[in-house]
N, C-alpha and C positions, 0 to 999 in steps of 0.2 A: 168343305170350304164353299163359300157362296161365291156366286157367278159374278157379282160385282166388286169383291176384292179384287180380281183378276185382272181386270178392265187394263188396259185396252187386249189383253192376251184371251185368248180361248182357254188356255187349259195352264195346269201347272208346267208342262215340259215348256211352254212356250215364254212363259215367265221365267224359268231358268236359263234359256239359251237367251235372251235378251239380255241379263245378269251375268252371264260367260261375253257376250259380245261388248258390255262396256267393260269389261276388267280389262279384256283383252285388247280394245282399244286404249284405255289409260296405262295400259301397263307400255304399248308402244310407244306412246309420246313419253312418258316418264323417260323411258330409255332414248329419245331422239335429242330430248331437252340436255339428259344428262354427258350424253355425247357434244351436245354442242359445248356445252361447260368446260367439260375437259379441252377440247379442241383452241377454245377463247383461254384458256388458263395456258396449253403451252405454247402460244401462239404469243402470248405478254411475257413468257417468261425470254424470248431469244435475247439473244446479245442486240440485235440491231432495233429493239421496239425499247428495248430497257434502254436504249443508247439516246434512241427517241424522248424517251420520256425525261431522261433527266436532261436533255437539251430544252427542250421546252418549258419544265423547272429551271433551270438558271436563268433564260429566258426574262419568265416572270420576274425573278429575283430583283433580276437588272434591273427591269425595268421599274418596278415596286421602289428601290433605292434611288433612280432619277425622281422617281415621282417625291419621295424626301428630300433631294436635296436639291430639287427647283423649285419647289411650291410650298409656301409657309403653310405650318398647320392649319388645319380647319379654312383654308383658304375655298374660296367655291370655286366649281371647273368645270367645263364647258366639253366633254368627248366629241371631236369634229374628225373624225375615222369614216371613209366609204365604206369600209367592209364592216357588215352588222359582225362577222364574230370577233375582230378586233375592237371597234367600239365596246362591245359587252367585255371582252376581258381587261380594257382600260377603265372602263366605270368599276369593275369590281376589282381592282390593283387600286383606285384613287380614296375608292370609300374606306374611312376609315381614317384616313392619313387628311384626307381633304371632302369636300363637299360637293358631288357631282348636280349637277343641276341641268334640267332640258333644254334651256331658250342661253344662249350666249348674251343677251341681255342681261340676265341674271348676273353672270359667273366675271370672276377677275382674271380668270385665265384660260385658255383654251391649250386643248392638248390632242396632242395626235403622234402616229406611228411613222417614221420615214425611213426611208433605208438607210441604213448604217453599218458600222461595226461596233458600233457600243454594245448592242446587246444582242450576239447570236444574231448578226443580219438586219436588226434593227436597231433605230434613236426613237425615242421620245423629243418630241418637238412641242417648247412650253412658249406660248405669246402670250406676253401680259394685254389684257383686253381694256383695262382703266388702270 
Protein backbone atom coordinates (compact mmCIF):
# COMPACT_ATOMS: atom_id res chain seq x y z
CA UNK A 1 0.00 0.00 0.00
CA UNK A 2 1.54 3.39 -0.86
CA UNK A 3 2.37 5.95 1.97
CA UNK A 4 -0.01 8.43 0.50
CA UNK A 5 -3.26 6.66 0.64
CA UNK A 6 -2.72 6.63 4.30
CA UNK A 7 -2.30 10.38 4.78
CA UNK A 8 -2.77 11.81 7.49
CA UNK A 9 -2.04 8.20 9.33
CA UNK A 10 1.45 6.49 9.39
CA UNK A 11 0.56 3.01 9.06
CA UNK A 12 -2.40 0.84 8.68
CA UNK A 13 -3.02 0.18 12.45
CA UNK A 14 -3.24 3.78 12.84
CA UNK A 15 -5.89 4.22 10.11
CA UNK A 16 -7.94 1.54 11.70
CA UNK A 17 -8.02 2.84 15.28
CA UNK A 18 -9.09 6.31 13.79
CA UNK A 19 -12.15 4.07 12.09
CA UNK A 20 -12.77 2.27 15.77
CA UNK A 21 -12.70 5.88 17.21
CA UNK A 22 -15.47 7.52 15.01
CA UNK A 23 -17.81 4.38 15.02
CA UNK A 24 -17.36 4.42 18.71
CA UNK A 25 -18.11 8.08 18.95
CA UNK A 26 -21.26 7.93 16.49
CA UNK A 27 -22.43 5.00 18.02
CA UNK A 28 -22.38 7.12 21.49
CA UNK A 29 -24.47 9.84 20.31
CA UNK A 30 -26.70 7.54 18.31
CA UNK A 31 -27.55 6.13 21.77
CA UNK A 32 -27.59 9.88 23.65
CA UNK A 33 -30.07 11.12 20.76
CA UNK A 34 -32.00 8.01 21.02
CA UNK A 35 -32.34 8.31 24.81
CA UNK A 36 -33.36 11.79 24.56
CA UNK A 37 -36.30 10.56 22.16
CA UNK A 38 -37.55 8.16 24.38
CA UNK A 39 -37.41 10.52 27.39
CA UNK A 40 -39.39 13.63 24.94
CA UNK A 41 -41.93 10.66 23.85
CA UNK A 42 -42.82 9.67 27.71
CA UNK A 43 -42.62 12.94 28.92
CA UNK A 44 -45.78 13.98 26.21
CA UNK A 45 -47.44 11.07 26.79
CA UNK A 46 -48.40 12.07 30.86
CA UNK A 47 -51.86 12.91 31.90
CA UNK A 48 -50.97 16.52 32.79
CA UNK A 49 -48.90 17.61 29.14
CA UNK A 50 -51.77 15.59 27.17
CA UNK A 51 -54.14 17.76 29.71
CA UNK A 52 -52.00 20.62 28.43
CA UNK A 53 -52.19 20.12 25.02
CA UNK A 54 -55.62 19.72 24.51
CA UNK A 55 -56.32 22.88 26.64
CA UNK A 56 -54.46 24.91 24.53
CA UNK A 57 -56.35 23.15 21.41
CA UNK A 58 -59.67 24.26 22.65
CA UNK A 59 -58.09 27.31 23.23
CA UNK A 60 -57.39 27.81 19.68
CA UNK A 61 -60.66 26.50 18.81
CA UNK A 62 -62.40 29.39 20.56
CA UNK A 63 -60.69 31.59 19.62
CA UNK A 64 -60.51 30.53 15.60
CA UNK A 65 -64.74 30.65 15.99
CA UNK A 66 -64.69 34.35 17.58
CA UNK A 67 -62.57 35.20 14.87
CA UNK A 68 -65.88 33.75 12.51
CA UNK A 69 -68.34 35.23 14.20
CA UNK A 70 -66.98 38.77 14.66
CA UNK A 71 -65.18 39.50 11.42
CA UNK A 72 -66.93 39.19 8.04
CA UNK A 73 -65.12 37.01 5.72
CA UNK A 74 -62.17 38.04 3.86
CA UNK A 75 -62.56 41.16 6.04
CA UNK A 76 -58.64 42.63 6.43
CA UNK A 77 -57.23 42.72 10.25
CA UNK A 78 -54.94 44.38 11.88
CA UNK A 79 -53.06 41.80 14.98
CA UNK A 80 -52.37 44.75 17.92
CA UNK A 81 -51.05 41.85 20.66
CA UNK A 82 -47.72 42.92 22.91
CA UNK A 83 -46.60 39.43 23.14
CA UNK A 84 -44.87 38.33 19.73
CA UNK A 85 -46.12 34.78 20.43
CA UNK A 86 -49.61 35.69 20.69
CA UNK A 87 -49.64 38.17 17.85
CA UNK A 88 -48.25 35.13 15.65
CA UNK A 89 -50.85 32.63 16.87
CA UNK A 90 -53.69 35.34 16.21
CA UNK A 91 -52.37 36.24 12.55
CA UNK A 92 -52.29 32.46 11.90
CA UNK A 93 -56.04 31.70 13.60
CA UNK A 94 -57.24 34.93 11.33
CA UNK A 95 -55.64 33.84 7.96
CA UNK A 96 -57.74 32.14 6.08
CA UNK A 97 -61.10 33.23 7.49
CA UNK A 98 -59.82 37.02 7.16
CA UNK A 99 -57.00 39.05 5.70
CA UNK A 100 -54.16 39.92 8.21
CA UNK A 101 -52.27 43.00 7.15
CA UNK A 102 -49.21 45.00 8.83
CA UNK A 103 -50.02 48.80 9.07
CA UNK A 104 -53.71 49.23 10.96
CA UNK A 105 -54.11 51.78 8.02
CA UNK A 106 -54.60 49.07 5.82
CA UNK A 107 -57.00 46.81 7.90
CA UNK A 108 -61.05 47.35 9.07
CA UNK A 109 -60.54 45.79 12.09
CA UNK A 110 -58.05 45.31 14.68
CA UNK A 111 -57.93 42.45 17.00
CA UNK A 112 -56.28 41.44 20.01
CA UNK A 113 -56.22 38.89 23.15
CA UNK A 114 -57.72 40.18 26.63
CA UNK A 115 -58.33 38.30 29.63
CA UNK A 116 -61.47 36.51 29.72
CA UNK A 117 -63.35 33.56 30.22
CA UNK A 118 -64.51 33.03 26.83
CA UNK A 119 -61.72 31.02 25.87
CA UNK A 120 -59.60 29.17 28.53
CA UNK A 121 -58.57 32.61 30.30
CA UNK A 122 -58.86 34.53 27.35
CA UNK A 123 -61.40 37.01 24.75
CA UNK A 124 -60.67 38.03 21.59
CA UNK A 125 -61.30 41.80 21.40
CA UNK A 126 -62.58 43.01 17.74
CA UNK A 127 -62.69 47.13 17.00
CA UNK A 128 -63.88 48.15 13.93
CA UNK A 129 -61.11 50.57 12.67
CA UNK A 130 -63.54 52.36 9.49
Amino acid sequence: MSRTSLLPFRSVEGARLAGWAVLAVGTATLGVVALGGVRTTLHEEKATTASAWTASYNQNVCLRDAIEENIPRNATVFVDDGEAYDRQRLTELATGWSVPEASAGLARYRISLVSGAACEGQSLQVVALR
